[in-house]
C-alpha positions in Angstrom: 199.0 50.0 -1.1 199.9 49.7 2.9 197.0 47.5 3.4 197.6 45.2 0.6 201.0 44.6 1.2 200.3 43.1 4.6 196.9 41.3 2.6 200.1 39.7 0.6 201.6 38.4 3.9 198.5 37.5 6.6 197.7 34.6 7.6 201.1 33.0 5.7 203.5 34.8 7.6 201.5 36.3 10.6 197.9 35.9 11.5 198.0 39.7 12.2 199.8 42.7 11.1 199.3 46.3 11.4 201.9 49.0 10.1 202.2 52.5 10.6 203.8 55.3 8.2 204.7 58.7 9.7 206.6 61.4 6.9 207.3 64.6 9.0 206.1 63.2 11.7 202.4 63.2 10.3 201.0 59.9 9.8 200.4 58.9 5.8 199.7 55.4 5.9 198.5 52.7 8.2 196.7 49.6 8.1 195.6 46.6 10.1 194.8 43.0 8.8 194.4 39.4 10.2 192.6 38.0 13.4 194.4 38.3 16.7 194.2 34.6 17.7 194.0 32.3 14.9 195.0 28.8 15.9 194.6 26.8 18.8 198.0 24.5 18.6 201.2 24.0 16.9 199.0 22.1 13.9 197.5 25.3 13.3 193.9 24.5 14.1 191.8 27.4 13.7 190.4 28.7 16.4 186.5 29.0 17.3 186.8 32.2 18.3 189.3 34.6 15.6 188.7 38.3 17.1 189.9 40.6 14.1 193.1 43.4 14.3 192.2 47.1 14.9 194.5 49.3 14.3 195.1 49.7 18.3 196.0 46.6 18.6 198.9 45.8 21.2 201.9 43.5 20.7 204.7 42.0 22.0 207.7 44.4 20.9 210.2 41.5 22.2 213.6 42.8 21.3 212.4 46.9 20.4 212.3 46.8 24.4 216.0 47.1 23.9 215.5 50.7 22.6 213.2 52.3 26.1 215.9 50.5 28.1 218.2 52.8 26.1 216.3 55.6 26.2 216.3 55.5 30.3 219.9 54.8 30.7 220.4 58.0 28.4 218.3 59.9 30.9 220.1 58.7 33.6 223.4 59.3 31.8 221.8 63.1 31.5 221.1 63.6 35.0 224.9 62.4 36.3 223.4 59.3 37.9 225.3 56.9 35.4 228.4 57.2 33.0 228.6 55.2 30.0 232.2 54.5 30.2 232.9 54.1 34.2 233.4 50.1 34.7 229.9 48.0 35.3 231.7 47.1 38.5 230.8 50.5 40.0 227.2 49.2 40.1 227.8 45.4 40.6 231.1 45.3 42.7 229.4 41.3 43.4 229.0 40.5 39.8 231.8 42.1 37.8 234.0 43.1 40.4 236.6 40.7 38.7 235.6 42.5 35.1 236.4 46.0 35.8 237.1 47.0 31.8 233.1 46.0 31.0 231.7 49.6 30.8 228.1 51.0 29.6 229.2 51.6 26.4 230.0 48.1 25.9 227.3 46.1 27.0 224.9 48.8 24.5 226.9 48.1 21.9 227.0 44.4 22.7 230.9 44.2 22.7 231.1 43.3 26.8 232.0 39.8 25.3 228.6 38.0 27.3 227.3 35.2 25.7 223.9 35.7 23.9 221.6 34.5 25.5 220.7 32.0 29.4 217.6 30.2 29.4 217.6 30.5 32.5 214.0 29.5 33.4 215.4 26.0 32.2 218.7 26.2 34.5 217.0 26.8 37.6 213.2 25.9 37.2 212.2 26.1 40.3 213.8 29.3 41.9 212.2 32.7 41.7 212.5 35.7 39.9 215.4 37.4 42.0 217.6 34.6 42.1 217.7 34.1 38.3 218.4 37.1 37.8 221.3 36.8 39.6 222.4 34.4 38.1 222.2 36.0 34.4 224.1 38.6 36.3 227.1 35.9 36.4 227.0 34.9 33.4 230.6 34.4 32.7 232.8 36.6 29.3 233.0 34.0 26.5 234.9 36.4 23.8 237.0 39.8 24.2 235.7 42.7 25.9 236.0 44.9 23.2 234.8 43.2 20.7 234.1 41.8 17.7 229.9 42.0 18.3 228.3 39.5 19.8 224.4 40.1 20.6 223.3 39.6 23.8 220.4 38.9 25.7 222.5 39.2 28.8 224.4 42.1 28.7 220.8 44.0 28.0 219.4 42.1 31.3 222.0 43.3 33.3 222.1 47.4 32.0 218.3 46.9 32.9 219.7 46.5 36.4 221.7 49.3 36.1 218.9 51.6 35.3 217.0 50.0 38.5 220.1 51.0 40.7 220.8 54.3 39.3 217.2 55.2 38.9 216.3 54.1 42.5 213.4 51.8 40.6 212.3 49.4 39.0 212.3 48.8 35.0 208.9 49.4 34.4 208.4 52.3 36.8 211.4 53.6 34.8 210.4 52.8 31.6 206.3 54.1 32.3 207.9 57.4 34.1 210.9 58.4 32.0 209.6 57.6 28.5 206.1 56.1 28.5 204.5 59.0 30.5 206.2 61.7 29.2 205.6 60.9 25.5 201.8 60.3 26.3 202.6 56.6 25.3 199.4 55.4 26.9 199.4 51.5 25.7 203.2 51.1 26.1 204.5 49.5 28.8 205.7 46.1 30.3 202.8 42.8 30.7 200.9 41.0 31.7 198.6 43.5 29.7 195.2 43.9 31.4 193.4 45.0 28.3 194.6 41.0 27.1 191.4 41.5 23.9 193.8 43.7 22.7 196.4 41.8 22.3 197.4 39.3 19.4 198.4 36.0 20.6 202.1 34.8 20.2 203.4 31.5 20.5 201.8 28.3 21.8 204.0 26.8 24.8 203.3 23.8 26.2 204.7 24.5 29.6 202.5 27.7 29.7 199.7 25.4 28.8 198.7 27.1 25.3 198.9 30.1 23.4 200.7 33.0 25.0 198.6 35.9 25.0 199.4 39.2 26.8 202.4 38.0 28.6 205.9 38.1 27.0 206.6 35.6 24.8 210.8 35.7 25.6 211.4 32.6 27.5 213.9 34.5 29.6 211.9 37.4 30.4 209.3 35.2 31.1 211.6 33.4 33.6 212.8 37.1 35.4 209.2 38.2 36.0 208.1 39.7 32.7 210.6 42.9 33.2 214.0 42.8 31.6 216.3 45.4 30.2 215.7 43.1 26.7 212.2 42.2 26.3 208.8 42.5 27.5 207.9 45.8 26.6 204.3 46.0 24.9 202.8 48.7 22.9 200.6 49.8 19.3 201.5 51.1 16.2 200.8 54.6 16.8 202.6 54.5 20.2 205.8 53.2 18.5 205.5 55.9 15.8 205.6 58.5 18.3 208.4 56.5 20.5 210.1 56.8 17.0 209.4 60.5 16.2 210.9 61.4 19.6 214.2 59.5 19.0 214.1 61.0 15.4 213.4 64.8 16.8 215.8 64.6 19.9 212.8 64.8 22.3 214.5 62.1 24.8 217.8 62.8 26.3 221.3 62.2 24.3 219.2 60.8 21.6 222.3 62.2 19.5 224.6 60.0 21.4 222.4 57.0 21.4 221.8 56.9 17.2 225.7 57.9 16.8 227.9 55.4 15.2 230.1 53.6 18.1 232.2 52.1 15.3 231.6 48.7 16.4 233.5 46.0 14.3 231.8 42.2 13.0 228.3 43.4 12.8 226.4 43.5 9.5 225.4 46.9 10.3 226.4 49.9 11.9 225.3 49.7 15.3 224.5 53.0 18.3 223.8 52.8 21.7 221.2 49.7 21.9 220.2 50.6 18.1 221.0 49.3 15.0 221.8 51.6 11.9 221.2 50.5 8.5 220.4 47.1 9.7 219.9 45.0 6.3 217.2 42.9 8.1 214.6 45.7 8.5 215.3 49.1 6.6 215.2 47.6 3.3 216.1 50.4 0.9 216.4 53.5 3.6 220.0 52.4 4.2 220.7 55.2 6.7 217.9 54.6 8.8 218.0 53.3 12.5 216.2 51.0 14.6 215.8 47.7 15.9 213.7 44.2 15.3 211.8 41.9 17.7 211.7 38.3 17.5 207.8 38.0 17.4 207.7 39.6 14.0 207.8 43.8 14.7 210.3 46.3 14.1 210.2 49.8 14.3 212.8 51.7 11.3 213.3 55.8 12.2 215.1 57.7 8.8 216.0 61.3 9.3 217.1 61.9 5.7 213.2 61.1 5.0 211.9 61.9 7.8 210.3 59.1 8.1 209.2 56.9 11.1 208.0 53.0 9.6 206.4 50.6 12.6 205.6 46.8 12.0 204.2 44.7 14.1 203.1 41.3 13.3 202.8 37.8 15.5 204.8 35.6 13.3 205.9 33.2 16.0 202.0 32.4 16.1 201.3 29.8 16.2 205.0 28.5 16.4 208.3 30.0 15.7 210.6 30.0 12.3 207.8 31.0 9.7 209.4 32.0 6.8 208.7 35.7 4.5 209.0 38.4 7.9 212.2 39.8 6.3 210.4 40.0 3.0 207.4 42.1 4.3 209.7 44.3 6.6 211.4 45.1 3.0 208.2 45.9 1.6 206.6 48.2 4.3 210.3 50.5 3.9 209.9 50.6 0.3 206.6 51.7 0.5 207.9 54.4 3.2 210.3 55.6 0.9 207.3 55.7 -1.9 205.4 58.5 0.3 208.2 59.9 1.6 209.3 60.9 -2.1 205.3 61.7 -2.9 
């Protein structure tokens, strides 16, 4: 049933898909389908060569990178190192020093009142990766801190930062040492990915000179080296199931605190620390269940009540962005969760 629901959607909305089903955190379903690299261009030539999806296959999570960020601030937050409602400031005296009511806590929940997003590769084009990000760290409050929600790109980049100060590292040492490692998450980490035959292709870019393929796809990522506290995390479906066991079992620190309602106003869902709960977008009929999306077509949907852990991951920004069904096809891999969970 798994496999031909995702028959129903490849090449149309994705040219690959696999999904993953885990009831009581045993595996019941799963099922890979479409060729890694299809086309060549943005008028979907085929390509020569169209190496087909395994079920290891690695993607580009894009915006489920939100959630290891997460998960190593609320290890740091464990150990005393950070404090989830002490100003920002504390940490970036240069950057928010004139912002001292931007806390932790908002900037997870996206309430620090940042705009969404800088394309910031475009602003400055020819500086490097350090001074961009400093700049993104300036980005100037365009609505109340406080809220109502506003999703942001930027205020996910800068508690990356955070985590690199507190935790004395870098993101993806932080993210490899504090989650991937410990988990035994052995395909999960940030690009460029070496095993690149693994990986489906995302979108073509001219200015990258062709398909994107084992380097994050995010624009601004891209533009701050490939490691951001909001995207460039890659991984596989089975990785992602147990990423999602462990926030579902409590395995990772404060997971309690990071999937409890933080009553934040003007979303259309409820919304945690960095996750989303009961987002309409991806849990389809398990209405309690948390979790978060990525822009390349995955999502990753964790329901106690079930006990279920649901992992999609598709390419549907290859070969270009805006293809339409992905909401469609997250809807039917949930109701086909629910289906085995109630089996």
């Amino acid at each position: 049933m798994l496999e031909d629901i995702l028959l129903g959607a490849v090449p149309e909305v994705a040219s690959a898909a696999v999904a993953m089903i885990a009831v009581g955190g045993t595996t019941v379903a799963s099922a890979a389908v479409g060729e890694l690299v299809r086309y060549t261009g943005t008028d979907f030539t085929l390509a020569s060569e169209r190496p087909p999806v395994t079920i290891d296959a690695i993607f580009d999570l894009a915006s489920i990178s939100k959630l290891f960020t997460t998960s190593v601030i609320m290890s740091l937050v464990e150990e005393g190192r950070l404090d989830l409602d002490a100003p920002v400031a504390t940490w970036l005296p240069e950057h928010y020093g004139h912002r001292t009511q931007i806390t932790l806590r908002h900037l997870l929940t996206h309430r620090a009142g940042l705009q969404p997003t800088r394309r910031i590769d475009l602003e400055l084009p020819s500086a490097d990766a350090a001074t961009r990000r400093e700049a993104v760290l300036s980005t100037p409050i365009t609505t109340p801190v406080g809220g109502p929600y506003l999703y942001t790109d930027v205020g996910m980049v800068t508690v990356g930062r955070l985590a690199e100060l507190a935790g004395e590292a870098p993101l993806d040492e932080l993210v490899r040492d504090r989650v991937s490692a410990k988990l035994g998450l052995d395909d999960t980490g940030y690009g460029p990915v070496a095993a690149v035959e693994r990986v489906a292709a995302t979108e073509w870019k001219p200015e990258r000179h062709g398909v994107v393929r084992g380097e994050v796809h995010d624009e601004t990522s891209y533009g701050l080296g490939g490691v951001a506290g909001h995207a460039g995390v890659f991984s596989t479906a089975a990785d992602l199931v147990r990423f999602g066991e462990a926030l579902r079992l409590g395995h990772l620190p404060l997971t309690g605190e990071m999937t409890r309602d933080q009553g934040v106003e003007g979303a259309a869902f409820r919304h945690g620390l960095g996750v989303r709960i009961g987002d309409p977008a991806i849990v389809g009929p398990l209405t309690g269940a948390f979790g978060h999306s990525g822009f390349t077509g995955t999502s990753l949907v964790v329901d106690p009540a079930h006990e279920l852990t649901v992992v999609l991951l598709t390419n549907a920004v290859h070969p270009i962005r805006g293809r339409d069904g992905i909401r469609n096809l997250r809807h039917a891999v949930a109701t086909e969760a629910l289906r085995l969970a109630k089996t």
